[in-house]
C-alpha positions, 0 to 999 in steps of 0.5 A: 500500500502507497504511504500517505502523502500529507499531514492534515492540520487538527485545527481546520482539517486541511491536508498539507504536505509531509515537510510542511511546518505550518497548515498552509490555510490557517497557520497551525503548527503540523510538524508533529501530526503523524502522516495520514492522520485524520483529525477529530470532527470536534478538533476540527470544528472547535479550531476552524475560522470562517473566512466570511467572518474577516478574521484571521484566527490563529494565523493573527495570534502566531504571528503576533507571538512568533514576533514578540509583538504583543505588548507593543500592541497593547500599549499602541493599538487596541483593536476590539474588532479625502483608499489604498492604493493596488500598486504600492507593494514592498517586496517580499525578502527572500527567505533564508536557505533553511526556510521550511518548503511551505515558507518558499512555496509561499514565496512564490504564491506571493511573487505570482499574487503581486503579478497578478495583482500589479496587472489589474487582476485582483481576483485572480491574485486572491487565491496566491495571496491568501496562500502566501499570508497564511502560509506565512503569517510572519512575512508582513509584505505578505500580509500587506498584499492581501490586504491590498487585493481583499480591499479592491475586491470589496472585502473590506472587513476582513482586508483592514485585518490584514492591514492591521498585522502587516503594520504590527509586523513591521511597525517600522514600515511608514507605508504599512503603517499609513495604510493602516491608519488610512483603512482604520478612518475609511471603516470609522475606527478612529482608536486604531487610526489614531494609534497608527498615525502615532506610530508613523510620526514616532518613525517620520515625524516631519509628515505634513500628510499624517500630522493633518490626518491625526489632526482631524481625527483628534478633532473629532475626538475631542482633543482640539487642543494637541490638533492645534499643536499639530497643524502648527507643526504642519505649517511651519514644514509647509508654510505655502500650504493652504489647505495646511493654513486653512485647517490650523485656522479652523482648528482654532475657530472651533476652539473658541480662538478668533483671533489667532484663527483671524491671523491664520486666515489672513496668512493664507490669504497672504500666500493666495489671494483667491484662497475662497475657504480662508477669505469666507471664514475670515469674513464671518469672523469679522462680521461676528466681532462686530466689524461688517465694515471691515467684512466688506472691504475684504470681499470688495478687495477681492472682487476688484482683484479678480472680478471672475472669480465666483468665490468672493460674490457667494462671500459677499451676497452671504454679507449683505443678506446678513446685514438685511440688504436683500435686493443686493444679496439677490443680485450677488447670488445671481453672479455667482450662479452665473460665473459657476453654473455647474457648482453644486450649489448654484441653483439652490442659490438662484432659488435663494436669490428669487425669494429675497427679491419677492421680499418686501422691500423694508420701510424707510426708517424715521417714517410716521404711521 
C-alpha cells in the first residue's frame, strides 16, 4: 500500500504536505501530526475560522507571538474588532536557505499574487495571496498584499485585518503603517487610526500628510487642543500650504480662538489671494466681532482683484443678506450662479436669490404711521 502523502492540520482539517511546518490555510503548527492522520470532527470544528467572518484566527495570534509583538500592541493599538492604493507593494525578502518548503512555496504564491495583482487582476491574485499570508503569517509584505487585493475586491472587513498585522509586523514600515491608519478612518475606527498615525510620526515625524490626518481625527475626538499643536507643526514644514493654513485656522475657530484663527486666515490669504475657504471664514469672523465694515472691504478687495472669480460674490451676497440688504444679496447670488453654473450649489442659490427679491422691500426708517 502507497504511504500517505500529507499531514492534515487538527485545527481546520486541511491536508498539507509531509515537510510542511505550518497548515498552509490557517497557520497551525503540523510538524508533529503523524502522516495520514485524520483529525477529530470536534478538533476540527472547535479550531476552524470562517473566512466570511474577516478574521484571521490563529494565523493573527502566531504571528503576533512568533514576533514578540504583543505588548507593543497593547500599549499602541487596541483593536476590539479625502483608499489604498493596488500598486504600492514592498517586496517580499527572500527567505533564508533553511526556510521550511511551505515558507518558499509561499514565496512564490506571493511573487505570482503581486503579478497578478500589479496587472489589474485582483481576483485572480486572491487565491496566491491568501496562500502566501497564511502560509506565512510572519512575512508582513505578505500580509500587506492581501490586504491590498481583499480591499479592491470589496472585502473590506476582513482586508483592514490584514492591514492591521502587516503594520504590527513591521511597525517600522511608514507605508504599512499609513495604510493602516488610512483603512482604520475609511471603516470609522478612529482608536486604531489614531494609534497608527502615532506610530508613523514616532518613525517620520516631519509628515505634513499624517500630522493633518491625526489632526482631524483628534478633532473629532475631542482633543482640539494637541490638533492645534499639530497643524502648527504642519505649517511651519509647509508654510505655502493652504489647505495646511486653512485647517490650523479652523482648528482654532472651533476652539473658541478668533483671533489667532483671524491671523491664520489672513496668512493664507497672504500666500493666495483667491484662497475662497480662508477669505469666507475670515469674513464671518469679522462680521461676528462686530466689524461688517471691515467684512466688506475684504470681499470688495477681492472682487476688484479678480472680478471672475465666483468665490468672493457667494462671500459677499452671504454679507449683505446678513446685514438685511436683500435686493443686493439677490443680485450677488445671481453672479455667482452665473460665473459657476455647474457648482453644486448654484441653483439652490438662484432659488435663494428669487425669494429675497419677492421680499418686501423694508420701510424707510424715521417714517410716521
Amino acid at each position: 500500500m502507497a504511504q500517505p502523502q500529507f499531514r492534515t492540520c487538527p485545527a481546520c482539517g486541511t491536508r498539507n504536505k509531509p515537510a510542511w511546518e505550518f497548515c498552509v490555510r490557517c497557520g497551525e503548527s503540523v510538524a508533529e501530526v503523524p502522516l495520514g492522520t485524520d483529525a477529530p470532527a470536534a478538533t476540527a470544528a472547535a479550531g476552524a475560522v470562517p473566512a466570511t467572518e474577516g478574521g484571521v484566527g490563529p494565523v493573527l495570534l502566531l504571528a503576533v507571538v512568533a514576533l514578540g509583538l504583543a505588548a507593543w500592541a497593547a500599549t499602541r493599538i487596541q483593536i476590539p474588532r479625502d483608499e489604498i492604493s493596488s500598486t504600492a507593494f514592498t517586496a517580499a525578502t527572500m527567505p533564508p536557505a533553511d526556510k521550511p518548503t511551505a515558507a518558499s512555496e509561499a514565496l512564490s504564491e506571493l511573487d505570482e499574487g503581486l503579478r497578478l495583482l500589479r496587472s489589474g487582476k485582483p481576483e485572480s491574485a486572491l487565491g496566491k495571496l491568501e496562500e502566501a499570508a497564511l502560509g506565512d503569517p510572519t512575512d508582513a509584505a505578505a500580509q500587506h498584499a492581501y490586504a491590498q487585493a481583499l480591499w479592491v475586491t470589496g472585502n473590506r472587513d476582513r482586508a483592514m485585518t490584514f492591514y492591521i498585522a502587516a503594520a504590527r509586523l513591521a511597525p517600522e514600515d511608514v507605508q504599512y503603517l499609513s495604510d493602516a491608519a488610512r483603512v482604520c478612518t475609511a471603516m470609522n475606527r478612529r482608536p486604531e487610526a489614531i494609534g497608527f498615525y502615532r506610530a508613523l510620526l514616532d518613525v517620520q515625524p516631519d509628515t505634513p500628510a499624517a500630522l493633518r490626518s491625526l489632526s482631524q481625527l483628534l478633532m473629532e475626538s475631542g482633543g482640539g487642543a494637541e490638533a492645534v499643536d499639530l497643524l502648527r507643526r504642519a505649517v511651519t514644514l509647509e508654510p505655502d500650504s493652504v489647505v495646511l493654513g486653512t485647517d490650523l485656522g479652523y482648528a482654532l475657530e472651533r476652539l473658541g480662538r478668533g483671533p489667532e484663527a483671524a491671523e491664520a486666515y489672513r496668512q493664507v490669504l497672504g500666500v493666495d489671494a483667491t484662497a475662497d475657504v480662508a477669505r469666507a471664514r475670515l469674513v464671518d469672523l469679522e462680521f461676528k466681532a462686530g466689524r461688517p465694515e471691515q467684512a466688506m472691504t475684504l470681499v470688495q478687495d477681492a472682487i476688484r482683484a479678480h472680478p471672475d472669480q465666483p468665490g468672493p460674490h457667494r462671500s459677499l451676497a452671504t454679507l449683505l443678506e446678513r446685514m438685511g440688504r436683500p435686493a443686493e444679496a439677490a443680485a450677488a447670488y445671481r453672479e455667482y450662479a452665473r460665473l459657476a453654473p455647474n457648482a453644486a450649489d448654484a441653483k439652490a442659490l438662484e432659488q435663494r436669490a428669487a425669494a429675497l427679491e419677492a421680499t418686501p422691500a423694508p420701510a424707510p426708517t424715521g417714517t410716521s404711521s
